[in-house]
C-alpha positions, 0 to 999 in steps of 0.5 A: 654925843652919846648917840654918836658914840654908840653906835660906832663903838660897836661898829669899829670893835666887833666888825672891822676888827676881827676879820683883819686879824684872821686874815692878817694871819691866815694869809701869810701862812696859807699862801706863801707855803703854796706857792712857794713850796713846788717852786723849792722842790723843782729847783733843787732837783734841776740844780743840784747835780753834784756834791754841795761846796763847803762854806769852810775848809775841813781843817783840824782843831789846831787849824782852826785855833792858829786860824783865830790866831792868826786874825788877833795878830791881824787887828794887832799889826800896824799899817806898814809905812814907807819911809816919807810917805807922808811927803810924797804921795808918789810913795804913799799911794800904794802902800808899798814897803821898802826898808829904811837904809838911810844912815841917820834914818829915824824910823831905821833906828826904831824911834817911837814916833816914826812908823813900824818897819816890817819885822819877822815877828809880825808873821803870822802861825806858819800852819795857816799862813796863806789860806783865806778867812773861811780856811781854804788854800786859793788855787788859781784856775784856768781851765776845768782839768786845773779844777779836777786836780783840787781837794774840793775839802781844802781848796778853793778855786779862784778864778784867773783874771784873764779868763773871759767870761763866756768860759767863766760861766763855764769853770763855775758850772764845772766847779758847782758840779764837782763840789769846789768852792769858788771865791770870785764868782760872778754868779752868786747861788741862793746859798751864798747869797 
């Protein structure tokens, strides 16, 4: 038994040891930085032609405090129901709002245990009402002269749904190009990714 420890203590401490780790940690070092650093400086070169889109809109300090507003309203807001939607899944199933007008109507008349009914309270800063999480206004785009008209720092483009997608491809590249963020693309860059 002492002879069988021998020998395969040195044999599995000295050798086999020490060379994994210097290449464990030379190869990933050494060949990634290699390879990958001509294919980063090639690409940004054939790629970036026009101004880099912004990820957030340049709004003003208030903005952006009526904008964190504005999502603690959202998680406080309840899911507005319809009356009997809980009956009829005719009326449920799009979550659409009408008013309760019945006379002896209970969620009318704000009882506790009937849904909320939609009141002016609920809104949200008027400042900040209708721009998207990230601080944009959305402007809906058909074609690339509706996309020279935007403020590529306040809006962003959303692409109409019945544009087809040969000329999709198209107003995205024009968009890249002029700096304009888009909130619907179908290619995604690296940097959104």
């Amino acid at each position: 038994m002492a002879d069988e420890n021998t020998p395969s203590e040195p044999k599995s401490e000295t050798a086999p040891e020490a060379p994994r780790k210097a290449t464990a940690r030379r190869r990933p070092k050494v060949a990634p930085k290699e390879e990958a650093a001509p294919a980063e400086t090639a690409e940004p070169k054939a790629k970036d032609e026009g101004p880099r889109a912004p990820r957030r809109a340049d709004l003003s300090p208030g903005q952006r405090t009526l904008l964190r507003t504005r999502g603690d309203i959202d998680r406080r807001r309840p899911l507005f129901g319809r009356q009997a939607r809980y009956r009829y899944y005719r009326i449920g199933r799009d979550m659409s709002w009408r008013a309760p007008r019945g006379l002896q109507s209970k969620q009318r008349r704000h009882y506790g245990y009937r849904p909320k009914v939609v009141r002016v309270g609920y809104r949200s800063p008027a400042r900040v009402r209708g721009l998207v999480p990230s601080g944009f206004r959305p402007i809906i785009v058909h074609t690339a002269s509706d996309l020279e008209k935007m403020n590529a720092r306040l809006e962003a483009a959303i692409i109409a749904r019945t544009v087809g997608t040969r000329r999709r491809l198209v107003l995205e590249e024009t968009a890249r190009k002029l700096g304009i963020h888009v909130l619907n693309p179908i290619v995604k860059s690296e940097r959104e990714a």
